[in-house]
N, C-alpha and C positions, 0 to 999 in steps of 0.2 A: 822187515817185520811190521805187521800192521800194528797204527796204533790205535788201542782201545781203554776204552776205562771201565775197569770192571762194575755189571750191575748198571751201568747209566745207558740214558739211551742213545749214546750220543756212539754207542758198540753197533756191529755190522747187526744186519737180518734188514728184511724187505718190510713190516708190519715197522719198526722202530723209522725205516727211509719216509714211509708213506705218514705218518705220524707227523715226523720232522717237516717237511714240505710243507702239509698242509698249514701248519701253524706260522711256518715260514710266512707263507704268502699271504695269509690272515695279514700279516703285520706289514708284508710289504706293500698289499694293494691300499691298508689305512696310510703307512708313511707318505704313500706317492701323493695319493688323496689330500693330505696336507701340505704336498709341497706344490701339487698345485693349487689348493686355496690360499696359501700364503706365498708364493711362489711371485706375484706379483713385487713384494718387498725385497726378497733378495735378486744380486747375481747369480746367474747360475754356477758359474765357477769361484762364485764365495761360498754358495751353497754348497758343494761339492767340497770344495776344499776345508769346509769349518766343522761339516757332519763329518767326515773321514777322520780328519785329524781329532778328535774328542772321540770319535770311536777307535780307534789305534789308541790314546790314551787308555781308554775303558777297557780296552782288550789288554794291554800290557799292565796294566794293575789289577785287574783280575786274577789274569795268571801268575804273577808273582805273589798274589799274597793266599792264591787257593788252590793253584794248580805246578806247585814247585818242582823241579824237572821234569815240565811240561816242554818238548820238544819247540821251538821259537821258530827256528832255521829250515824250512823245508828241503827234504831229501834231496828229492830232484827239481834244483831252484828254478832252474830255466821254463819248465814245464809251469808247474804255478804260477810262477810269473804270466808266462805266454795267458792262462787263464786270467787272471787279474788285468791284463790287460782287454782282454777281450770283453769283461767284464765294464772297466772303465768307457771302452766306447760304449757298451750298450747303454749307461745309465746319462750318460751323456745325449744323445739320440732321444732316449726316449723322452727324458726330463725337458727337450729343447722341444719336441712337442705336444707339450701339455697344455701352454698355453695358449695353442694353437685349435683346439682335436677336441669336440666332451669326452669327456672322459673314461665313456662305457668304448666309444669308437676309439682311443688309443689303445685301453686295454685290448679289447678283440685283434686290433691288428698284434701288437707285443706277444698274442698268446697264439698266433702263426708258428711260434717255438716249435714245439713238437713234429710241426710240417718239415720245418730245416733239419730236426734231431735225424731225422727218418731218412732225409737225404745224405745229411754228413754221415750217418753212419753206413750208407752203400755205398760213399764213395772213400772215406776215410776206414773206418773198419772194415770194409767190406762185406757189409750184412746186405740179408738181400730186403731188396724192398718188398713186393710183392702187389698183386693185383689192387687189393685193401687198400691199404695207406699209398698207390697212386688215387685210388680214387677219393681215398681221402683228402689228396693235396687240391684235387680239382675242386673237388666242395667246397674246402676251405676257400679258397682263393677266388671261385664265384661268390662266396660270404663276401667276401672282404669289397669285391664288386657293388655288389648289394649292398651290405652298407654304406659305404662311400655316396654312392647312387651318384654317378657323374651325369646321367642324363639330365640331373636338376639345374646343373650348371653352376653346383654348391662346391664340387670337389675341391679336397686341398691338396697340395702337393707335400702336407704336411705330413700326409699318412704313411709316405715314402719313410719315413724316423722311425717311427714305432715299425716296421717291417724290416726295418736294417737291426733295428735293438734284438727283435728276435732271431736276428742271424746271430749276432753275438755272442746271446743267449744259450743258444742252441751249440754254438763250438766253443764257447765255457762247459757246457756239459758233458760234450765229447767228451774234451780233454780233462776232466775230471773222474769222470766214465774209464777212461783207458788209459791214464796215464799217472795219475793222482790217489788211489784210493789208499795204496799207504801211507800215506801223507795224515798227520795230523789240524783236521778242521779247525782249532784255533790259531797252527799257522797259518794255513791256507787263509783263514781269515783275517789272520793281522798283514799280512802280504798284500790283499786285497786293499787293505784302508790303505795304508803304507803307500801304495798306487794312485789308488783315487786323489787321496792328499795330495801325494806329487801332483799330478793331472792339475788338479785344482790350482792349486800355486803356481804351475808354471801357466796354464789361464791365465792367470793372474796377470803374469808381470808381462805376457803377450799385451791382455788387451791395456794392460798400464801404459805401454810402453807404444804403442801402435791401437789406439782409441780408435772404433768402428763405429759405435752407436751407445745409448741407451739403455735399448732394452733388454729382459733378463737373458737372452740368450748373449748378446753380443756389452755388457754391460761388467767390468771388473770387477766395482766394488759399491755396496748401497752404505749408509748408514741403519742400524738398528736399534731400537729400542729394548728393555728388558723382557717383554712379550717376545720380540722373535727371537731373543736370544735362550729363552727356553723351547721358545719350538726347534732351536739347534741341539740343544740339550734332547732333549725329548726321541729328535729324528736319529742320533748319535747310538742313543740306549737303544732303538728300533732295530739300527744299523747294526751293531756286533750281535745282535739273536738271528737275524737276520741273515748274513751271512758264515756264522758258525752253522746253524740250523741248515743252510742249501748245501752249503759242504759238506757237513755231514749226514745227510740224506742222500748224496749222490754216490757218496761212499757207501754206505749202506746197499744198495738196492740198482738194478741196470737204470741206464739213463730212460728207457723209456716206460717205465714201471716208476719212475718217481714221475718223469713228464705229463703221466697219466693225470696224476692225483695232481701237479702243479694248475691244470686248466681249474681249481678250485679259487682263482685269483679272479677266473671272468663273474664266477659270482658274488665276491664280494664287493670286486668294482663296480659291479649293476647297482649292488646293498647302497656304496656311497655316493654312487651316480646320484640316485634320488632322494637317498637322507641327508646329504651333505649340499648335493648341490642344486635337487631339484631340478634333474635334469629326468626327463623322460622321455625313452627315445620311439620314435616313430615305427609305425608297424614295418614297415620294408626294413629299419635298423634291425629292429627285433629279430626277424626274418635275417637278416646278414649274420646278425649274432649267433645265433644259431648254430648255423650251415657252418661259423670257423669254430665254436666249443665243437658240434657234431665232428666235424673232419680232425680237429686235436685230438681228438679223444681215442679217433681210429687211430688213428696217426702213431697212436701212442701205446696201442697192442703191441706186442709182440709177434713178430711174424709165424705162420706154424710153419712144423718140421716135418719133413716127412719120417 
C-alpha cells in the first residue's frame, strides 16, 4: 500500500512531484554552493560524514516527535538501499569536484542526468528512446565538449566526476521510479543519511589509518571552528528537505517529468555562479551551457506513443 499523508504534498500527483523538485534543487544547488565556498575547511569525508549524521539525527526526531507510526523500516530494504547507495557515490564525485570545476561547469556536467535517465530507462525498463532524446543526448554531450573547450588546452579531467555523479543520479531515479514508490520518503530519506554517514565514517578511518594527502578530497579529518560548525548545522537542515523532497517527488510523478523540472538547478547554479562567486563564464561556456540544459530538457519529455 502506498504510503501517503493525507492533504500534504508530500501525497502522489505530478503538479505536487514538479513542486517538490524544484524547491528540492533550489536548496540543493545553494547547499553545494556553500560547500564549495567553504569546502576548502573541511574534509570531504568529515564533511559527509558530519552533515549525514545530524541529518539522520534531524530526520529521526522529527519523526518521532510529529510523525508517530511513521513507517522507519523500508518495505523493500535492498532496493532502497541499492538507491542510497548510488546516491552516496554521486555525492562523493561530485563534491570531489568542486574544488576542481567553476562551478556553473560542474553543474552543467551533474545535470547530463536526464541524458543517462533516457538511457537507463531503454535499457533497464525498457522504454524506448526515440529519435528526440538521441539527438538530444548528442547536443548534450557536444555541450558538454563546448564547454569544456579542450582545444584551449584548459581541460580538466575533472569533469569526468560530475558526469559519473550524473550516472548515479540518474540510476537513483530509476530505481526509485520502479522500484521504490511505495516506499515511505522519510525512510527512503533516513536510509539515505544512514548510508552517507557510514560512507563518511568509514572514509574516515580509511584515510586515518592509510593517510594519502592533505587535501579536501583525499584529507580525514580538519579541525573547525564555531562558524563551520554551523555551516554543518546549516548544510544538515538543507540535507533532510533535501532528500525527503527528491524522494518524494520521484514518488509523485515518472522519472522523466520530475527530470524535466530538476534541470531548474542549472539556473540557480549560474544565480550563484555570479552572486556568490563572481564567476562569469565565457561566451563558448554559455554556449555549452546551453546545448546540455537544451538537450536535458528534451531528454526529459516523454517519448510519444502511437
Amino acid at each position: 500500500m502506498a504510503y501517503k499523508i493525507p492533504g500534504s504534498i508530500l501525497s502522489g500527483g505530478p503538479a505536487r512531484g514538479i513542486a517538490l523538485i524544484t524547491a528540492s534543487v533550489f536548496l540543493l544547488s545553494l547547499s553545494d554552493a556553500l560547500v564549495k565556498l567553504s569546502g576548502v575547511r573541511f574534509a570531504l569525508v568529515q564533511l559527509i560524514f558530519l552533515r549525514s549524521f545530524f541529518a539522520a539525527l534531524l530526520l529521526a526526531l522529527g519523526l518521532t516527535l510529529f510523525a508517530r507510526g511513521s513507517r522507519l523500516v523500508p518495505q523493500r530494504l535492498g532496493w532502497v538501499t541499492a538507491r542510497s547507495l548510488c546516491l552516496v557515490s554521486m555525492w562523493f564525485c561530485y563534491y570531489a569536484s568542486l574544488p576542481e570545476l567553476p562551478f556553473s561547469l560542474a553543474a552543467a556536467c551533474y545535470y547530463t542526468a536526464p541524458l543517462w535517465m533516457a538511457l537507463l530507462a531503454r535499457f533497464i525498463l525498457k522504454e524506448p528512446v526515440g529519435l528526440v532524446r538521441w539527438c538530444a543526448i548528442v547536443i548534450a554531450l557536444v555541450g558538454v565538449v563546448v564547454s569544456v573547450n579542450p582545444a584551449a588546452g584548459s581541460a580538466s579531467p575533472f569533469v569526468l566526476l560530475p558526469l559519473l555523479a550524473a550516472f548515479f543520479y540518474a540510476l537513483a531515479a530509476i530505481i526509485t521510479w520502479s522500484k521504490c514508490r511505495d516506499e515511505a520518503p522519510f525512510a527512503m530519506a533516513l536510509n539515505l543519511n544512514v548510508a552517507l554517514a557510514a560512507a563518511g565514517a568509514a572514509g574516515i578511518a580509511t584515510l586515518q589509518l592509510f593517510p594519502t594527502g592533505d587535501g579536501f578530497v583525499f584529507a580525514a579529518w580538519r579541525p573547525l571552528d564555531a562558524s563551520y560548525w554551523a555551516v554543518i548545522g546549516l548544510l544538515a537542515v538543507f540535507l533532510v528537505a533535501i532528500t525527503t523532497g527528491v524522494a518524494a517527488a520521484y514518488r509523485a510523478a515518472p522519472a522523466p517529468v520530475v527530470g524535466l523540472f530538476d534541470n531548474a538547478y542549472l539556473v540557480f547554479a549560474a544565480l550563484w555562479s555570479v552572486v556568490i562567486f563572481a564567476d562569469h563564464p565565457s561566451a563558448l561556456e554559455i554556449v555549452g551551457l546551453v546545448m546540455i540544459g537544451f538537450g536535458a530538457v528534451m531528454a526529459a519529455r516523454p517519448p510519444r506513443t502511437r
